[in-house]
LUMMITOR-52556 format. One record per residue (C-alpha): residue number from 1; x, y, z. Coordinates in steps of 0.02 Angstrom, whole numbers, plus 50000, padded with zeros to 5 digits. Example, Ala and Ser with C-alpha at 12.3 -4.5 7.8 and 13.67 -1.06 7.14 Angstrom:
2
[atom 1; [50615; 49775; 50390]]
[atom 2; [50684; 49947; 50357]]
This chain:
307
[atom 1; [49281; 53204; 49164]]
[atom 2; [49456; 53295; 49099]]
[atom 3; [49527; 53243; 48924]]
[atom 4; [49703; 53194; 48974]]
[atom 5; [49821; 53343; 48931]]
[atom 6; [49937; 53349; 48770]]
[atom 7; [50097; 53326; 48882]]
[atom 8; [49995; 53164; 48968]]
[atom 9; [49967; 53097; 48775]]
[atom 10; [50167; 53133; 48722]]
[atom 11; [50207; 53043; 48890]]
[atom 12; [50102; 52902; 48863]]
[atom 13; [50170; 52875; 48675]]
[atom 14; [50335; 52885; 48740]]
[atom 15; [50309; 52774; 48855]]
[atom 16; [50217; 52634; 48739]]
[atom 17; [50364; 52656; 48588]]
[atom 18; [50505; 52618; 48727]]
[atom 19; [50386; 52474; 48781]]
[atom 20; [50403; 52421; 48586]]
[atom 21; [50588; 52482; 48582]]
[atom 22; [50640; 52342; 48717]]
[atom 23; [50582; 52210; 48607]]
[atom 24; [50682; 52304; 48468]]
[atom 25; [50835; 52328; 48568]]
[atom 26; [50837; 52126; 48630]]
[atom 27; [50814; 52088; 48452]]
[atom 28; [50959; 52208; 48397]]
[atom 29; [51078; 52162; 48534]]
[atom 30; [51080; 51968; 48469]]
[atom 31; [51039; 52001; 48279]]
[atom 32; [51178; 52039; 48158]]
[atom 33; [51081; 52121; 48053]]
[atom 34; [51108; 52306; 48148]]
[atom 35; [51303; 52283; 48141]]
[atom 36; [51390; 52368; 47991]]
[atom 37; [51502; 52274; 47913]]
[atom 38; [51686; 52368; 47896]]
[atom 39; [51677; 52337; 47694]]
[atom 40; [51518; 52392; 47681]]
[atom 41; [51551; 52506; 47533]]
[atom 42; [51592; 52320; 47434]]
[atom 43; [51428; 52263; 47458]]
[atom 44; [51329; 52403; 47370]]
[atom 45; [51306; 52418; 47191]]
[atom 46; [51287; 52626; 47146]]
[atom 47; [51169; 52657; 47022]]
[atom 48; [51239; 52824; 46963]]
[atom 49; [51397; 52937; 46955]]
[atom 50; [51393; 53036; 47097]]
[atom 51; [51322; 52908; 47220]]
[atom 52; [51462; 52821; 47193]]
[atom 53; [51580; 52968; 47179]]
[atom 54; [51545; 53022; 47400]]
[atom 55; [51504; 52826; 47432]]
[atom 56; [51696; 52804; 47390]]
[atom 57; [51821; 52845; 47571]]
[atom 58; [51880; 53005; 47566]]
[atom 59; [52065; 53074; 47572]]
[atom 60; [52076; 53101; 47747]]
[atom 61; [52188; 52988; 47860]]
[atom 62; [52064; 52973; 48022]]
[atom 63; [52079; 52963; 48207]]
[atom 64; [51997; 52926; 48363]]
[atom 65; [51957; 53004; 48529]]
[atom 66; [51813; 52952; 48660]]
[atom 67; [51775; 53004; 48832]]
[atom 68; [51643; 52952; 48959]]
[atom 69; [51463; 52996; 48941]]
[atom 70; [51349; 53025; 49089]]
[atom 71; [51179; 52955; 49137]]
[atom 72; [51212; 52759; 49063]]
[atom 73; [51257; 52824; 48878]]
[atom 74; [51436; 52757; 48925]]
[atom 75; [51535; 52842; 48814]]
[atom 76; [51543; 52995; 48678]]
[atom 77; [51635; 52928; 48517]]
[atom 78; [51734; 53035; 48406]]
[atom 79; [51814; 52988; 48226]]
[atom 80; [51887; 53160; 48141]]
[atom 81; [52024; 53193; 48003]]
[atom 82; [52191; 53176; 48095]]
[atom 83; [52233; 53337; 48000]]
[atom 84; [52130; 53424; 48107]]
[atom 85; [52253; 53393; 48230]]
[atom 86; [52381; 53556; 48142]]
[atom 87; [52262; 53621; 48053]]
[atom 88; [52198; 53831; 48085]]
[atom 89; [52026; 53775; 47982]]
[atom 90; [51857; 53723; 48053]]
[atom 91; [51789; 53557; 48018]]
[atom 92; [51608; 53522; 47986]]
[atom 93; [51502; 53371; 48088]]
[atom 94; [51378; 53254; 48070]]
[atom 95; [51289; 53180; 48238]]
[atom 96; [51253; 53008; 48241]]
[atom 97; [51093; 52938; 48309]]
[atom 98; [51085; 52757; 48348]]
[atom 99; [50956; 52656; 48323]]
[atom 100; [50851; 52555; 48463]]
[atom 101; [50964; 52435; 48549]]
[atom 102; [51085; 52497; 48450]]
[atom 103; [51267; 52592; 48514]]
[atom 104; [51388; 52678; 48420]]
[atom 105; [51501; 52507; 48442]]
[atom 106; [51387; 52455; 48294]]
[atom 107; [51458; 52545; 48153]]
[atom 108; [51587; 52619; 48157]]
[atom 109; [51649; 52592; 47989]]
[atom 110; [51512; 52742; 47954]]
[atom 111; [51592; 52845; 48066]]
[atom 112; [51779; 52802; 48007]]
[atom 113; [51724; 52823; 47811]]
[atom 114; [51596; 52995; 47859]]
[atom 115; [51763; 53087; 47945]]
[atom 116; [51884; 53039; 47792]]
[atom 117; [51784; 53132; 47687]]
[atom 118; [51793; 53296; 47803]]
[atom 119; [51688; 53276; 47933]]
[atom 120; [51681; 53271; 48127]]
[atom 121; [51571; 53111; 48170]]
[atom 122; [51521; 53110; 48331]]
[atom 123; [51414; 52981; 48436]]
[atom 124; [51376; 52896; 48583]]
[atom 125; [51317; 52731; 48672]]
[atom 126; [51140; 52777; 48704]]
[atom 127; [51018; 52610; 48650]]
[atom 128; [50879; 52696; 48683]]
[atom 129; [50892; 52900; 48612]]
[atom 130; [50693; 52950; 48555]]
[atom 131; [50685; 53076; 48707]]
[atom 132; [50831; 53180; 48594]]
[atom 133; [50916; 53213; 48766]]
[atom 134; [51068; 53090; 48729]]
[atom 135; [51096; 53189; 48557]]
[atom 136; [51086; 53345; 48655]]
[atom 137; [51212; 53320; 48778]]
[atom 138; [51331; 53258; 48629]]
[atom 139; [51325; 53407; 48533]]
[atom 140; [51343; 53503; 48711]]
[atom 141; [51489; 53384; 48736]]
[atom 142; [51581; 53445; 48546]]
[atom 143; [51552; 53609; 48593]]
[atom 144; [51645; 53611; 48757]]
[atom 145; [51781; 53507; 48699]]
[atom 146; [51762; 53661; 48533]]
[atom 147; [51804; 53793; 48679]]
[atom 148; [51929; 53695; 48779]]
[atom 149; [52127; 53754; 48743]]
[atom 150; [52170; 53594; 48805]]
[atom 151; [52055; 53505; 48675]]
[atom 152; [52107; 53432; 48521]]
[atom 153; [51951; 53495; 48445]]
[atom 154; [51992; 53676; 48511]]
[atom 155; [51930; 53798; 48395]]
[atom 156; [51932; 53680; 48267]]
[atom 157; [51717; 53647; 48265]]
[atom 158; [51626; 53729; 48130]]
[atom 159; [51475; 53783; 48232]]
[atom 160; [51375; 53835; 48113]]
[atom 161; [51387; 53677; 48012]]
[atom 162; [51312; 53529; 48118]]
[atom 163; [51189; 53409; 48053]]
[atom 164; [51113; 53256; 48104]]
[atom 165; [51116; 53070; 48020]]
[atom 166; [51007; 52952; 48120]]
[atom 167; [50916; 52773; 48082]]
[atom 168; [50769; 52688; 48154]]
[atom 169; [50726; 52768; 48316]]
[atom 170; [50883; 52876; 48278]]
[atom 171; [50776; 52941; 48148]]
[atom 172; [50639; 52972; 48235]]
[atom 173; [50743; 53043; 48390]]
[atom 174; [50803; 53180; 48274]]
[atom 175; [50642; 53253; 48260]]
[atom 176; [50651; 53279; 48453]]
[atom 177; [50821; 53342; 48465]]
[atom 178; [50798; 53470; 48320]]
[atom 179; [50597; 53519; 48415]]
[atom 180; [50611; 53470; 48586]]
[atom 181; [50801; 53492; 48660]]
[atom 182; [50908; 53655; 48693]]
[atom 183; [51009; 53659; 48573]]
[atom 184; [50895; 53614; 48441]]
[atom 185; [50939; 53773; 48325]]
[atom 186; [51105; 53742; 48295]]
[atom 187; [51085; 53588; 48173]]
[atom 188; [51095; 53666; 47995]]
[atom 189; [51031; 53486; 47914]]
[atom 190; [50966; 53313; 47958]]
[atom 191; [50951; 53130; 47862]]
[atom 192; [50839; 53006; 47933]]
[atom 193; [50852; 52838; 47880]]
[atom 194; [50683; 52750; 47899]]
[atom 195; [50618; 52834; 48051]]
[atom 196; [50527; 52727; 48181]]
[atom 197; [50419; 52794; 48250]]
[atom 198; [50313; 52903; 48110]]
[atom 199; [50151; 52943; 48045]]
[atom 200; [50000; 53070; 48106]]
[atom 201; [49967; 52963; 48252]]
[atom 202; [50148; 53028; 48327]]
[atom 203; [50138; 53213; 48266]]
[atom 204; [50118; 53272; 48448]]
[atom 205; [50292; 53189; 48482]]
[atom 206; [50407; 53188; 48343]]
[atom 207; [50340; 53390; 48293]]
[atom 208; [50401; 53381; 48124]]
[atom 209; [50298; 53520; 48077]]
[atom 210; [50407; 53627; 48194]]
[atom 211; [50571; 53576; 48094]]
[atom 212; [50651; 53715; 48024]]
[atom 213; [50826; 53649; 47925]]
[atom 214; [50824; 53540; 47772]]
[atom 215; [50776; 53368; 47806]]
[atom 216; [50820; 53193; 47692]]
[atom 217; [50743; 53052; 47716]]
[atom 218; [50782; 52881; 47656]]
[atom 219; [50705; 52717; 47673]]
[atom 220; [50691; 52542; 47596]]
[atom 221; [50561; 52458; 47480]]
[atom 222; [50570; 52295; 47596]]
[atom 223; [50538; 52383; 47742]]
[atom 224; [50439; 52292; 47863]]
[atom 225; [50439; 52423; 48010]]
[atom 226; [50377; 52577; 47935]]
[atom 227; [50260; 52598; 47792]]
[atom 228; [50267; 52687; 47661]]
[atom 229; [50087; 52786; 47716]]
[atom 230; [50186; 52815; 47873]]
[atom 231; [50352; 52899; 47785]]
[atom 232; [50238; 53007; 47670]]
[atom 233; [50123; 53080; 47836]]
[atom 234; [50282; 53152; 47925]]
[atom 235; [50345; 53202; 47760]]
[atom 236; [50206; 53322; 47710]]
[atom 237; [50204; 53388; 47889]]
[atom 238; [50380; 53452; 47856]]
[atom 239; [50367; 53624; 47808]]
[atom 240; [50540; 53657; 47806]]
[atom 241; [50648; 53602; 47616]]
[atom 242; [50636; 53414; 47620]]
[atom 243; [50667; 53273; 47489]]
[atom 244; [50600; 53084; 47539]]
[atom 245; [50647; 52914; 47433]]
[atom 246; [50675; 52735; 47439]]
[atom 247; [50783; 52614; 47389]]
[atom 248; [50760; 52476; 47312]]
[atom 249; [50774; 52293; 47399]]
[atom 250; [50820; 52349; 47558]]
[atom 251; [50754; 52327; 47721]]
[atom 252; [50736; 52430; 47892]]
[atom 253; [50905; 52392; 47941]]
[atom 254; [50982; 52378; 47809]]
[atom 255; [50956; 52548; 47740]]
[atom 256; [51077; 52614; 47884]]
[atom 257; [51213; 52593; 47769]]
[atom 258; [51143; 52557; 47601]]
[atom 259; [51093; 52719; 47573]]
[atom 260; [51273; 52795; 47639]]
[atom 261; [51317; 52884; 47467]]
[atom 262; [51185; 52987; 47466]]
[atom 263; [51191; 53028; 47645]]
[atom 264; [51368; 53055; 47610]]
[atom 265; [51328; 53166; 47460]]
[atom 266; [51185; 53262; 47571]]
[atom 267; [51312; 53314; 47712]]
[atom 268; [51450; 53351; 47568]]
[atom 269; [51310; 53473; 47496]]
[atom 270; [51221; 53550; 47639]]
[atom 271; [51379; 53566; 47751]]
[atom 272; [51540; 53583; 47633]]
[atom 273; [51439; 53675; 47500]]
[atom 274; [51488; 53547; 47367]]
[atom 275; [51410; 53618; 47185]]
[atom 276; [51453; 53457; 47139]]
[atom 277; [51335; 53349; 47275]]
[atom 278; [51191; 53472; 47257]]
[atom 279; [51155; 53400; 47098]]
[atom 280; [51097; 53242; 47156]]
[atom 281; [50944; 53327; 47249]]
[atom 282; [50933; 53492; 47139]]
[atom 283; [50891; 53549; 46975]]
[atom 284; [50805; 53507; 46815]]
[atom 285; [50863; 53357; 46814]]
[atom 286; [50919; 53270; 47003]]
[atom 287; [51030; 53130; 46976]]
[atom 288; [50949; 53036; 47115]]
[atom 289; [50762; 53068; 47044]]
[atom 290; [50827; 52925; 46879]]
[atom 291; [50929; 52803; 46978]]
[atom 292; [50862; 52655; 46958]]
[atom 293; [50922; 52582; 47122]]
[atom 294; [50799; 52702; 47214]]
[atom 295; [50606; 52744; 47181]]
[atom 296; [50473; 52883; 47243]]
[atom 297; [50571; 53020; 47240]]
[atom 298; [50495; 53170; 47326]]
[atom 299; [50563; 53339; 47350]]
[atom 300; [50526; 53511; 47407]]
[atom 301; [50712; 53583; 47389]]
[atom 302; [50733; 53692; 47263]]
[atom 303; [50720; 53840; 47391]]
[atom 304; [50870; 53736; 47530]]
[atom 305; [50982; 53849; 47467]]
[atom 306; [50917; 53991; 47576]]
[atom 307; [50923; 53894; 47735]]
């Protein structure tokens, strides 16, 4: 008798963590817990300098653009600095990957506060994104809009700066958009927040061994959806520069926006080439390796800088 094939095992965990991501996503859709509240920033306590420094809103007045998106993801979401509107320079962007059950409808005081500090933040309405496709077809979408004269965002992308900020399944569903979708080498970062799925027993689907850019990722002590054994297996099969800690008293949803200044400070570094931000993952001393609001601290960056 055959073994099944490798592409018959991915298919069959897809297939059972969307069977677990419906439960998710019913739970989400009538749980308050996934939205983001618009004063977010209010409710977290830094525990150092420059986490609080790039949790503060940046200087940029922001706007708004959307469009539809095809194939049930509704819509594509934009929030940018309205500068960008007469500026000649090229903005950076960060991706957004929602979680399970989860659109981009939920926060978008993330996206508002990520593009006042410089950044294109771009999303969509996709509940259900581990495939990676739905994060393809959004960067796809930036880039045409980055090549159409009658865009707002003509010429105005900074291709070669793109990352990725996803939570949850988001998190996990950057794995598969940076191994397993077209346009997978363009993103020059990522930040997961509490990925879900992880662990050796999804290797064969996530592929983080086949990640190539920088990678952050970010959970919470009280997190009851992925363990800690689970973070530290698809950490060490990272080869690429990576850096993986906790914070302290928060749980799996939670950490979607508890953890925003360092995200924040991890886009301003690896994507603005802020001096400033790389010190709170670099160096002999990383600010984020003493604050006592997070714990565990890992890191293999001290060779990012190349990448």
């Amino acid at each position: 008798m055959k073994k099944p094939s490798k592409q018959l095992a991915i298919a069959s965990t897809i297939v059972v963590v969307l069977f677990a991501s419906v439960a998710v996503a019913l739970f989400c859709r009538f749980s308050r817990t996934t939205a983001v509240p618009d004063d977010y920033a209010r409710t977290i306590e830094p525990g150092a300098p420059l986490e609080a420094k790039y949790l503060a809103e940046g200087p940029y007045k922001v706007a708004r653009f959307e469009s539809p998106a095809p194939n049930g993801w509704e819509r594509y979401v934009v929030f940018y600095p309205e500068v960008l509107e007469k500026s000649e320079d090229k903005f950076p962007v960060v991706v957004f990957v929602n979680g399970a059950g989860v659109t981009a409808a939920d926060y978008p005081a993330l996206f508002k506060r990520m593009a006042s500090r410089g950044f294109v933040a771009i999303g969509n309405d996709d509940s259900g994104p581990l495939s990676g496709a739905s994060t393809d077809a959004t960067t796809s979408f930036l880039l045409a809009q980055n090549d159409d004269e009658s865009s707002v965002f003509y010429r105005r992308i900074d291709v070669d700066r793109i990352g990725l900020c996803g939570c949850s399944q988001g998190g996990a569903a950057i794995f598969r958009a940076i191994t397993a979708q077209p346009r997978g080498n363009l993103y020059r970062c990522a930040a997961t927040l509490a990925p879900a799925p992880s662990g050796k027993q999804f290797s064969d689907l996530l592929k983080p061994f086949d990640v190539t850019v920088p990678v952050l990722i970010v959970s919470g002590t009280e997190d009851q959806n992925v363990s800690w054994t689970q973070l530290l297996e698809t950490y060490e099969e990272i080869q690429a520069p990576k850096a993986l800690v906790r914070k302290n008293d928060v749980d799996h949803y939670g950490i979607l926006y508890a953890a925003d200044g360092y995200v924040a400070t991890w886009f301003a570094w690896r994507l603005q080439d802020d001096e400033e931000a790389a010190k709170a993952f670099v160096g002999d001393e990383p600010e984020i390796a003493g604050n006592p609001k997070y714990r565990d601290w890992k890191s293999s960056l001290e060779n990012a800088g190349r990448f």
